[in-house]
C-alpha positions as CSV (number, residue, x, y, z in Angstrom):
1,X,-39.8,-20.7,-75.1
2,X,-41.1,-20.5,-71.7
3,X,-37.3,-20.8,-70.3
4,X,-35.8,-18.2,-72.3
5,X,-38.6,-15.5,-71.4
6,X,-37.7,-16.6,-67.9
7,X,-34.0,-16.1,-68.6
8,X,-34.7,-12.8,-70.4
9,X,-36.5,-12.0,-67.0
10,X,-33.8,-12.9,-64.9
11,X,-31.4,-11.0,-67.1
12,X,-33.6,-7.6,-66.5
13,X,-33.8,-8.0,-62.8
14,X,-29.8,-9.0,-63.0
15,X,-29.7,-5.6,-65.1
16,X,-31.6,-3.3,-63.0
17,X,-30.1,-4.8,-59.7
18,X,-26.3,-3.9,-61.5
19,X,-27.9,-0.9,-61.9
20,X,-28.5,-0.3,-58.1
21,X,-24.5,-1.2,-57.2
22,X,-23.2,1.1,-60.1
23,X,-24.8,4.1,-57.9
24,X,-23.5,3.0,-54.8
25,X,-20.3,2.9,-56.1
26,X,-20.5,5.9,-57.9
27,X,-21.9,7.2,-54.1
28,X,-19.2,5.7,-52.1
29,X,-16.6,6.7,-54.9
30,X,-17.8,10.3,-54.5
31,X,-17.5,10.3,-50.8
32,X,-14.5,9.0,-50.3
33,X,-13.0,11.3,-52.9
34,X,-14.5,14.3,-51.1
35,X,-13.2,12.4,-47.6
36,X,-9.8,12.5,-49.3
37,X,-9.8,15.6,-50.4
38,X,-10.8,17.6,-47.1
39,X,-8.3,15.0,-45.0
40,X,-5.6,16.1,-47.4
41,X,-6.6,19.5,-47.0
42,X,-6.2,19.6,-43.8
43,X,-2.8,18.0,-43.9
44,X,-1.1,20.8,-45.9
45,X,-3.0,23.5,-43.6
46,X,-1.3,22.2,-40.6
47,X,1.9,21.1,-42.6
48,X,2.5,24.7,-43.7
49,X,1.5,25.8,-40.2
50,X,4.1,23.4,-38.5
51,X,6.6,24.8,-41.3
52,X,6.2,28.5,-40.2
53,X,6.1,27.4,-36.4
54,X,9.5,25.2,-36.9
55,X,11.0,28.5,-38.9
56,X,10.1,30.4,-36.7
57,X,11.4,29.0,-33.6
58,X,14.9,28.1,-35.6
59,X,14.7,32.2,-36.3
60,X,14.6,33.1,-32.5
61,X,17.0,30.6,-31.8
62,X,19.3,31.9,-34.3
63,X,18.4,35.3,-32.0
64,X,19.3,34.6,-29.0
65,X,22.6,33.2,-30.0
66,X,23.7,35.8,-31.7
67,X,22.1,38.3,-29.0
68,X,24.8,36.1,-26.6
69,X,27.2,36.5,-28.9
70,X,26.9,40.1,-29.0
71,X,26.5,40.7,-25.2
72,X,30.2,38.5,-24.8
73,X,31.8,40.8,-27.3
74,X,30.8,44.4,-25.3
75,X,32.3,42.6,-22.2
76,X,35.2,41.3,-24.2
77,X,35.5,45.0,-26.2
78,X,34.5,46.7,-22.9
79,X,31.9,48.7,-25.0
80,X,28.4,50.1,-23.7
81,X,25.7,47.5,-25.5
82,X,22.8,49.7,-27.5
83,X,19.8,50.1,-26.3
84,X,17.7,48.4,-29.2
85,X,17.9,44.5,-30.0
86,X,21.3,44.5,-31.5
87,X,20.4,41.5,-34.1
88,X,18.8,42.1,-36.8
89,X,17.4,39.8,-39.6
90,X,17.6,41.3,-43.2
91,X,16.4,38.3,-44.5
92,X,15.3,34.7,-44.1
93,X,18.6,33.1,-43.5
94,X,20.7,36.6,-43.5
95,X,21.7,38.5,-40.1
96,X,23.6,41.4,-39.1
97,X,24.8,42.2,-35.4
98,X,25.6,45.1,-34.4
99,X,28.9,44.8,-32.2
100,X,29.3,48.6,-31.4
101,X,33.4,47.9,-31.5
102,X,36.5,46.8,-33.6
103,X,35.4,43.0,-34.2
104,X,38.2,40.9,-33.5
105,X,37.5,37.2,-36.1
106,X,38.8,34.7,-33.9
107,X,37.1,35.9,-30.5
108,X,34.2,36.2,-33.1
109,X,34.5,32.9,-34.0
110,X,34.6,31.0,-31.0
111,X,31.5,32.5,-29.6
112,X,29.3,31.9,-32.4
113,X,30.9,28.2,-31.5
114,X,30.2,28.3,-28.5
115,X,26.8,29.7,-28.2
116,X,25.4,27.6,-31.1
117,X,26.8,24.1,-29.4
118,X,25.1,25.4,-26.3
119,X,21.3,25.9,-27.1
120,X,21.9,22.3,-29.2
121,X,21.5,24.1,-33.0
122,X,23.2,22.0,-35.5
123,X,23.5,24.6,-38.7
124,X,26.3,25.5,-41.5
125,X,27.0,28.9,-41.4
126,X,29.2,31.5,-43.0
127,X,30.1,35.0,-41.1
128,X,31.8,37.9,-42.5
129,X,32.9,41.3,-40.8
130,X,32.3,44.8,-41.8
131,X,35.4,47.4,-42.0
132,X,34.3,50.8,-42.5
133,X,37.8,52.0,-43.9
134,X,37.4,50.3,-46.7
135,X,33.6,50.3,-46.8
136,X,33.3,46.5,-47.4
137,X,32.9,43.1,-46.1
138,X,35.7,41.4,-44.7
139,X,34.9,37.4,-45.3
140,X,35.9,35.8,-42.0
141,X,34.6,31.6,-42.6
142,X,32.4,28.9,-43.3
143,X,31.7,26.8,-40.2
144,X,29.9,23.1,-41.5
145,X,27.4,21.5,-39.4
146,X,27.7,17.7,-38.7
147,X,25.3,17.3,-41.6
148,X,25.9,19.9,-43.4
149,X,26.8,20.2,-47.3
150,X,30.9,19.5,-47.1
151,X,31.1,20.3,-50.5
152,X,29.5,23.8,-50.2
153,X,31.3,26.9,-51.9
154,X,31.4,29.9,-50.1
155,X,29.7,32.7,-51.2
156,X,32.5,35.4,-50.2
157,X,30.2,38.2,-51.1
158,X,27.7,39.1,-48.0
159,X,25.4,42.4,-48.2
160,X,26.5,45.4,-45.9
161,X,23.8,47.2,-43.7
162,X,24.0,51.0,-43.4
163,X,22.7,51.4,-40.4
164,X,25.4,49.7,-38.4
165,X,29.1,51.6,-38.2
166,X,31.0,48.4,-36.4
167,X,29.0,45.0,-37.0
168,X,29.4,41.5,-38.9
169,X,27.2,39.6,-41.2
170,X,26.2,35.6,-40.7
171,X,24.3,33.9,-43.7
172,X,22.9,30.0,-42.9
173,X,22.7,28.6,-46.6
174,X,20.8,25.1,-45.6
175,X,18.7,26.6,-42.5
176,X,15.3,25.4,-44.9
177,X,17.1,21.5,-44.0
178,X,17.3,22.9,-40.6
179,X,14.0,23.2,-40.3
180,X,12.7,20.0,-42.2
181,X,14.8,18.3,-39.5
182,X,12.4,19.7,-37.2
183,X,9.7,18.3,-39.2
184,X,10.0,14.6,-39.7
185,X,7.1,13.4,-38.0
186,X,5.2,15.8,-39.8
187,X,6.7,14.7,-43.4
188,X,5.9,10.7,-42.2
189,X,2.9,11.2,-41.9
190,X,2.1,13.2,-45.5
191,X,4.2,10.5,-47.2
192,X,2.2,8.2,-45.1
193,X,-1.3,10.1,-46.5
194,X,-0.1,10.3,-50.0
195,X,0.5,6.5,-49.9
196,X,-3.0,6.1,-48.9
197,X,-3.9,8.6,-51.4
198,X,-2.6,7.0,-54.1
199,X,-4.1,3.1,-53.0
200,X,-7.2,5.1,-52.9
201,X,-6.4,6.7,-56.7
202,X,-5.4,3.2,-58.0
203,X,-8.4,1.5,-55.9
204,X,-10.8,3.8,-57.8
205,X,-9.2,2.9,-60.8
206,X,-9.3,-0.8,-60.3
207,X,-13.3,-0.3,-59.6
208,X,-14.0,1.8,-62.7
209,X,-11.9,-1.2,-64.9
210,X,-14.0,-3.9,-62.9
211,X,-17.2,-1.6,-63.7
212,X,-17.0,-1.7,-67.5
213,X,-15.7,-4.9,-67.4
214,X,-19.3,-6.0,-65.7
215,X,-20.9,-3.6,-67.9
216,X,-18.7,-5.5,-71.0
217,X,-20.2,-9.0,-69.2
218,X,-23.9,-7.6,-69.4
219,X,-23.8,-6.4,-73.0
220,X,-22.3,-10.2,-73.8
221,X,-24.6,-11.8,-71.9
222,X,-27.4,-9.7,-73.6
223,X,-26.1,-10.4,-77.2
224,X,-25.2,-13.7,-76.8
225,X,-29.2,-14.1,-75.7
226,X,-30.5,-12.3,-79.0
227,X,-27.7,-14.6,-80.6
228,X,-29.6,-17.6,-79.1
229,X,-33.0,-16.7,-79.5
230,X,-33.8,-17.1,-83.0
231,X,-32.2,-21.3,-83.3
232,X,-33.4,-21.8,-80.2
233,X,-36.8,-21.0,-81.2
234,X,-36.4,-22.6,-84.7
235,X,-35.6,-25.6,-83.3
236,X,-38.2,-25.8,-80.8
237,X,-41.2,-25.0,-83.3
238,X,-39.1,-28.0,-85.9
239,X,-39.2,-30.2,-82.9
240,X,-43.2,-29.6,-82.0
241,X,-44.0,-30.1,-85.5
242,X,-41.5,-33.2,-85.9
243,X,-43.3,-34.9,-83.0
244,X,-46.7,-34.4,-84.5
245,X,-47.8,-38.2,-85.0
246,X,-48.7,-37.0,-89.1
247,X,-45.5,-35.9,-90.0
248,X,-45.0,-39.8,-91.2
249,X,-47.0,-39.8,-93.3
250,X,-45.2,-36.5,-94.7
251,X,-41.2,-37.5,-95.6
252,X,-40.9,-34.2,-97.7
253,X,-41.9,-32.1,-94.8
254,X,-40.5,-34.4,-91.9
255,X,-37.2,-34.2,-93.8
256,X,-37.6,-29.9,-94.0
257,X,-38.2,-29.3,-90.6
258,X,-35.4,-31.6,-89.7
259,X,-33.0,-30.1,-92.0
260,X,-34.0,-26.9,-90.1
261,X,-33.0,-28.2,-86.7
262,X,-29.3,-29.3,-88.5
263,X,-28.8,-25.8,-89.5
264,X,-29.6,-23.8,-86.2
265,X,-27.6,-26.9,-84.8
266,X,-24.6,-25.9,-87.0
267,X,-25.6,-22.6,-86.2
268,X,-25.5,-23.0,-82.1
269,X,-22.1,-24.8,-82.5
270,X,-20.7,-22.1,-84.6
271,X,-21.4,-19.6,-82.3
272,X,-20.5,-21.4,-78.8
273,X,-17.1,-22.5,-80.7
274,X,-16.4,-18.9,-81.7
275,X,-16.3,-18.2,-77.8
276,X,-14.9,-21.2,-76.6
277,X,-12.3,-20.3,-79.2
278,X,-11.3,-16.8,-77.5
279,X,-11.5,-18.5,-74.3
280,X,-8.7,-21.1,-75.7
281,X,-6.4,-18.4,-77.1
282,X,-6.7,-16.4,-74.0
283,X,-5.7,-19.1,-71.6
284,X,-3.1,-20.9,-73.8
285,X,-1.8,-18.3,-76.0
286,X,-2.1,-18.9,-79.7
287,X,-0.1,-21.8,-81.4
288,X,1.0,-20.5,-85.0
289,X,1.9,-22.8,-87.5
290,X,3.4,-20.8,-90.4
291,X,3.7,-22.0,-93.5
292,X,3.9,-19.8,-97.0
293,X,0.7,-18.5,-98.2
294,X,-0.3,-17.2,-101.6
295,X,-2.2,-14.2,-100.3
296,X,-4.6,-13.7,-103.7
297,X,-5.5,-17.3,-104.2
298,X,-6.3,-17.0,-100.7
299,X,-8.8,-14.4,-100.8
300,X,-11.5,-15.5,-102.9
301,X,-12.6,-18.6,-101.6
302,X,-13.0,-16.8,-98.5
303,X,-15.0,-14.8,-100.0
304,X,-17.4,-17.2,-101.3
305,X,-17.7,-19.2,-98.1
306,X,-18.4,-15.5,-96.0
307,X,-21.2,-15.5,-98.6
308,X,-22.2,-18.8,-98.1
309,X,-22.4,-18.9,-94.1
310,X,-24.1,-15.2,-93.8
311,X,-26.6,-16.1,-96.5
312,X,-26.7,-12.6,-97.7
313,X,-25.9,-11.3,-101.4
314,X,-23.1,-8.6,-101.3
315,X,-21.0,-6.8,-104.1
316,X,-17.0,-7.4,-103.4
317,X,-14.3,-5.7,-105.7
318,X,-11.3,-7.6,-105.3
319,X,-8.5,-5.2,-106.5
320,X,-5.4,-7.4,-106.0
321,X,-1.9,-6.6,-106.9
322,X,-0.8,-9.7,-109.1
323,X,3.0,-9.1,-108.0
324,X,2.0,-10.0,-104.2
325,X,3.5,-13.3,-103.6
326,X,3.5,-15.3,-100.2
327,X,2.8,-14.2,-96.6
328,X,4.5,-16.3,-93.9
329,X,1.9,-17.0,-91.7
330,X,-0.8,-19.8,-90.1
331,X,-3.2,-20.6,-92.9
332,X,-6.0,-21.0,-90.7
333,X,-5.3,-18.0,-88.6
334,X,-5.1,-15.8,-92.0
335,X,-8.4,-17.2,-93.0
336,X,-10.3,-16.3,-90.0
337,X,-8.7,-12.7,-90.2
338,X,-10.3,-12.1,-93.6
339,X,-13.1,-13.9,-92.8
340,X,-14.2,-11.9,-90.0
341,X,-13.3,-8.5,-91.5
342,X,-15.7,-9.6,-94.5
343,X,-18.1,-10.7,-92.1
344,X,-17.9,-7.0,-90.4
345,X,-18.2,-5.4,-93.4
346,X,-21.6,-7.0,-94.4
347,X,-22.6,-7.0,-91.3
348,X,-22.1,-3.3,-90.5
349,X,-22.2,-1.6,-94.8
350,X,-26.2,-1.5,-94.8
351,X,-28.8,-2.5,-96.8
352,X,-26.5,-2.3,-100.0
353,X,-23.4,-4.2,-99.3
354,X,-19.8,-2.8,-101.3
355,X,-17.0,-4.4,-100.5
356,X,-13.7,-3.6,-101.6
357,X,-11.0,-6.3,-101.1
358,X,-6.8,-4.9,-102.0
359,X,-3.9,-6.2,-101.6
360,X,-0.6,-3.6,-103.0
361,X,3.1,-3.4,-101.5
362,X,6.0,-1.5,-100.8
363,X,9.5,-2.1,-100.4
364,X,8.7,-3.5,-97.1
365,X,5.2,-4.2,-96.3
366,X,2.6,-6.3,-98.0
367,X,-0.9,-4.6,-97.6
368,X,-4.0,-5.7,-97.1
369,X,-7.0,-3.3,-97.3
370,X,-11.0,-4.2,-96.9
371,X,-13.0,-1.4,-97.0
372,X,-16.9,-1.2,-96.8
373,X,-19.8,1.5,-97.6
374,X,-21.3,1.5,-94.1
375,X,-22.3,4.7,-91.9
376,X,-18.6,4.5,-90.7
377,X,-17.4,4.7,-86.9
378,X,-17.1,7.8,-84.7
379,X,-14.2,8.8,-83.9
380,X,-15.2,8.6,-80.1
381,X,-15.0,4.7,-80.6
382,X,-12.2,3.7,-83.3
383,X,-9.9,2.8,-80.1
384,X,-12.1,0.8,-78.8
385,X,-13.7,-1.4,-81.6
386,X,-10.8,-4.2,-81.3
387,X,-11.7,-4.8,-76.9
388,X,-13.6,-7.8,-76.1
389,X,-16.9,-7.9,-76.2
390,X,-17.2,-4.5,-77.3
391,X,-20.0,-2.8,-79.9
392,X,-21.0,0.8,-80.9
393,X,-23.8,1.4,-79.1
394,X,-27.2,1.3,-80.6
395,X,-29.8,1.0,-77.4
396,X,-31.7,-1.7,-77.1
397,X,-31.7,-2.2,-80.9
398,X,-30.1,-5.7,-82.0
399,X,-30.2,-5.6,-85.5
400,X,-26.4,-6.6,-86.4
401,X,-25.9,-9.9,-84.8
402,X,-22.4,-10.8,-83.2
403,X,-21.1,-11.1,-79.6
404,X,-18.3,-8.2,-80.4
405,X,-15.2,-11.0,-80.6
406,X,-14.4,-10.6,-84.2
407,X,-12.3,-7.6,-84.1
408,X,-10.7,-8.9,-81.2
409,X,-9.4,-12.0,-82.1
410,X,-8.3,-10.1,-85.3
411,X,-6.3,-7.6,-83.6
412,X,-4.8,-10.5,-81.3
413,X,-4.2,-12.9,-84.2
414,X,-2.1,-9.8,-86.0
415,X,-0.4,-8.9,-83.1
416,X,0.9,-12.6,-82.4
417,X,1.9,-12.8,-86.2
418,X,4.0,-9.7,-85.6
419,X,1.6,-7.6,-87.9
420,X,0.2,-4.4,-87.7
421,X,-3.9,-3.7,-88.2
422,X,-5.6,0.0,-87.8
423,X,-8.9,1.9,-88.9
424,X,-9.8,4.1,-91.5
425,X,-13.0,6.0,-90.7
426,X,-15.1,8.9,-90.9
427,X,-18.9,9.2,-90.1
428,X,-21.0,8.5,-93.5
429,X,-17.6,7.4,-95.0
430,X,-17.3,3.7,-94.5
431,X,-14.4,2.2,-93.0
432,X,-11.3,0.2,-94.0
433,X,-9.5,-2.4,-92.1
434,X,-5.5,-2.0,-93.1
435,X,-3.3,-4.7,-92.2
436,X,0.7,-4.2,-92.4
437,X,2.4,-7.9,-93.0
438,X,6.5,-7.4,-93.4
439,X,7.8,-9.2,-96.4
């Protein structure tokens, strides 16, 4: 007795120092979240800024060759320039310039070559030239840049400006690529802080998962120790009074109290083999040997042994469809699966245990049902009842024994036969276990 208080002991301390590392985690989770959040901040302010400073210097470019182009074509023309910036920009890849002249396409032409090859600006453009006879716009080309869009159709239909009497359009269709190409350093590095954002995302994630998986470990540990406590102790007061030097003279009672320590025995080994058991599955995958089974004449003597091993009296209604014939599956397998949703049921139904055992079919599915008159499950917890280790929360109240493996290995038993299982519940209702087996 005095190990297991110390045990219980250690288990509080191990508790409350979990306890300790769940803030600090929740702590350095918060501030690297916030950390994250201001360093991406600050990446789109100055991304957006470097965006508008890029435009904006393509913009003037743009500018001052056309402004060269337009100062060639009064010397060309022989014209008097105006006296206001002749270049205007209607919108964010759409000029007009005014030329003040007759516009003459292929001088046109090879000037907007020219001055665009020799301030180094690599963009697609197409150009178009106003006539004021006919009141429209004449379309002159489309001039691709090295990397520009070969495929591109031109557009054949540029907007006139009514301010200008002799003057020519020029729209750049890809000048927003001309501008990311201005800004690759700048998209690196996001690309390179999303990366780290994400790690960061899935790195959070990762610690939550590990988080409830200690939190998982604690609760098991804390069951399996209320699981423990009560053979443990019955052996240890049969083995004090055992080693009294009386109890010879007293077969009847020698042979009581050691009849005692064989049950909590069978007991302990029971429930260690019930874990060593998921351990097996989980690191060897399960080994099904099917056979045909008669799914009725299986039933009851499961019932009856559930009865025996829980030691408890409970009311089962076995509703079973005489025209369900054989299931393909592993005997033992099967009988753990109705054995443990039996045991459930009892477990979880109250002080008055109804059972209802059913068996029915379709055209394709044999069914098994188990339903109970328990308290039911929220519906805040019917996903999670078949995870390891799992149980509905009920403080630090331990009234329904079990280490929270039965659903599980139920769920992974059905899975590996190729069945189907799911939950029927609702709070004060019960609950029914349904299992799908194709015929």
């Amino acid at each position: 007795m005095l190990l297991l208080s110390d045990f219980t002991l250690f288990l509080n301390s191990a508790s409350h120092f979990k306890q300790m590392k769940h803030n600090q985690v929740r702590f350095v989770i918060l501030f690297g979240t916030v950390a994250i959040i201001a360093i991406f901040s600050i990446q789109i302010y100055w991304l957006l800024k470097a965006w508008n400073m890029n435009e904006k210097q393509v913009n003037e470019s743009i500018s001052i060759a056309l402004n060269s182009v337009a100062h060639k074509m009064y010397l060309y023309n022989e014209t008097v320039p105006p006296h206001e910036n002749p270049v205007n920009q209607l919108s964010s890849n759409y000029f007009v310039v005014n030329i003040n002249s007759v516009v003459d396409a292929n001088i046109l032409e090879y000037y907007l070559k020219s001055e665009f090859s020799r301030i180094g600006l690599d963009v697609d453009y197409e150009y178009a030239i106003y006539d004021c006879h006919n009141d429209k716009m004449v379309y002159g080309n489309y001039i691709p840049s090295q990397r520009g869009n070969k495929n591109f159709s031109p557009s054949s239909n540029l907007p006139k400006y009514s301010e200008y009497l002799y003057y020519f359009g020029i729209r750049f269709p890809s000048i927003q690529n001309t501008v990311v190409s201005y800004m690759t350093i700048w998209l690196i590095l996001s690309a390179i802080l999303l990366a780290l954002i994400l790690f960061f995302s899935y790195s959070i994630l990762v610690i939550f998962r590990q988080k409830r998986f200690s939190e998982l470990q604690k609760d098991f540990i804390n069951n399996m120790t209320h699981e423990f406590k009560t053979p443990i102790s019955s052996i240890n007061i049969s083995a004090d009074v055992i080693t009294q030097p009386s109890i010879t003279s007293d077969p009847k009672r020698l042979f009581t109290y050691g009849n005692i320590i064989k049950q909590e025995n069978a007991r302990l080994n029971m429930l260690v083999d019930k874990v060593l058991q998921i351990a097996r599955i989980e690191k060897t995958g399960f080994e099904l040997k099917r056979e045909e089974v008669e799914l009725n004449a299986l039933i009851m003597p499961v019932i009856e042994n559930c009865r025996t091993n829980s030691g408890e009296e409970f009311s089962v209604k076995a509703n079973l469809d005489p025209d369900v014939g054989m299931v393909f599956a592993d005997l033992v397998h099967l009988t753990n699966i109705i054995y443990n949703l039996l045991d459930n049921a009892s477990k979880y139904a109250g002080m008055n245990p109804e059972i209802v055992v059913e068996t029915l079919q379709d055209n394709k599915n044999i069914i098994l049902k188990i339903s109970d008159n328990g308290p039911g499950i929220p519906h805040s917890f019917q996903k999670k009842v078949f995870r390891k280790f799992f149980r509905i929360p009920t403080g630090n109240v331990h009234d329904v024994k079990g280490f929270g493996l039965g659903l599980y290995y139920v769920r992974n038993t059905c899975k590996a036969h190729g069945w189907k299982i799911s939950l029927r519940s609702e709070p004060g209702a019960g609950c029914t276990f349904i299992i799908t087996i194709p015929k």
